[in-house]
C-alpha positions in Angstrom: 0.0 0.0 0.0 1.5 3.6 -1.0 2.8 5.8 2.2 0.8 8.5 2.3 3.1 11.6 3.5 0.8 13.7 4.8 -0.5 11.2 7.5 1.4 9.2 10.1 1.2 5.8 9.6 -2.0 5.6 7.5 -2.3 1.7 6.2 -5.1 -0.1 6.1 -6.0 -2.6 8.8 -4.9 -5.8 7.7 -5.9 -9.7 8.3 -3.1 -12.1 9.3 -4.4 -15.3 7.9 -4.5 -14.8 4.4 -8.3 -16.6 4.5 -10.0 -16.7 7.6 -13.4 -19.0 6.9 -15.7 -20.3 10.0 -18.8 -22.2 10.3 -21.1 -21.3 12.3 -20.4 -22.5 16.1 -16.4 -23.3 15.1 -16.1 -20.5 17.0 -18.6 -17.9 16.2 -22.8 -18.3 16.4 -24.0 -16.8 13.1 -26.5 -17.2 11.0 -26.0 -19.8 8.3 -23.9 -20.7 6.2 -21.2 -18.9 7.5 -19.0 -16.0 7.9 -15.9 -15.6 5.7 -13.1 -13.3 6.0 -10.4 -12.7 2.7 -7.5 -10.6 2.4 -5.5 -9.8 -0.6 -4.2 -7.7 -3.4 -5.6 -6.2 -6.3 -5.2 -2.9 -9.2 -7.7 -0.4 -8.5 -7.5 2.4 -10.9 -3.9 1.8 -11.9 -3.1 1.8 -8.2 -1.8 -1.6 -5.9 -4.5 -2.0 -3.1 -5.1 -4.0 -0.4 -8.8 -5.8 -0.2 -10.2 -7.0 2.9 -13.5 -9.0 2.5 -16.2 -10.2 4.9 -19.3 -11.8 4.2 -22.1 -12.7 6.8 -23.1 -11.5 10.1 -22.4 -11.9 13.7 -25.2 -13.2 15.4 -23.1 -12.7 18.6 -20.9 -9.2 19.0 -18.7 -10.8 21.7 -17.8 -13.5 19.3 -15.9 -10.2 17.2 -12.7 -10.4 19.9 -12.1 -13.8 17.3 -11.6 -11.5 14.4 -10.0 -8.8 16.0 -6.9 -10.9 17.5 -6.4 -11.8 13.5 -6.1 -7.6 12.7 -3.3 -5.9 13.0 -2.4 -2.3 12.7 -6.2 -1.1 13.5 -5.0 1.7 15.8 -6.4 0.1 19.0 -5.4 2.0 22.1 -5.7 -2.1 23.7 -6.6 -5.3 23.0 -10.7 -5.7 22.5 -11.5 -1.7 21.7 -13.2 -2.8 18.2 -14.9 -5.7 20.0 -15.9 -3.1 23.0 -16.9 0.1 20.2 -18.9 -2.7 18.2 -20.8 -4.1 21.8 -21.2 -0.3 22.8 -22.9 0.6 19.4 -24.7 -2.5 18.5 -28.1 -0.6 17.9 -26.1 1.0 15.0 -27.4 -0.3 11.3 -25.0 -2.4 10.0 -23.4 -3.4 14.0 -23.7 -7.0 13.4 -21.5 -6.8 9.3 -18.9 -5.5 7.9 -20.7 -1.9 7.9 -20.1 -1.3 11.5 -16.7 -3.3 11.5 -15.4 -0.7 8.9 -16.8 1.9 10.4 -15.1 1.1 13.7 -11.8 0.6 12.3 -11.8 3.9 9.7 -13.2 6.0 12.9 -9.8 4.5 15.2 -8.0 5.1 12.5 -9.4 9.0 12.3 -8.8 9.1 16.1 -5.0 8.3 15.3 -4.5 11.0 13.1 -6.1 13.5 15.4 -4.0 12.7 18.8 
């Protein structure tokens, strides 16, 4: 991913295993089939990016702390804040998908850039 000069540190969260797929109960309850997780590279627009993919839903918030230990550079002040933000909002549209896990990421990743 380019450096970006004008911020510190601005990357991209990213996933440590390269595929991350679970069915439901091994370990998270969702709803079926399951919930899959891919990371990767691509060309957007000319441009090297990195792609991170999830598709399905947490039936279970808590069960996110699974995920999270599999993220790195996410801009976490400690271990669990994105589960914790996720739990805290969970009456937000989108808490329980990858809406409200972007959105948690991009906003600690705003919060970085600020302090």
């Amino acid at each position: 991913m380019p450096h970006i000069p004008a911020y510190k540190n601005l990357t991209f969260p990213t996933l440590r295993a390269a595929r991350l797929v679970k069915n439901c109960l091994n370990p998270f309850t969702c709803s079926y089939p399951r919930i899959k997780f891919d990371y990767g590279h691509d060309t957007s627009y000319v441009h090297e990016v990195s792609v991170l993919e999830m598709d399905g839903q947490f039936d279970r918030l808590d069960e996110l702390i699974y995920v999270e230990s599999h993220l790195s550079n996410i801009s976490t002040k400690f271990y669990g804040e994105v589960t914790q933000q996720m739990l805290k909002h969970s009456d937000f549209p989108g808490s329980n998908n990858v809406t409200g896990l972007f959105q948690t990421m991009i906003g600690l990743k705003i919060r970085d850039q600020y302090e």
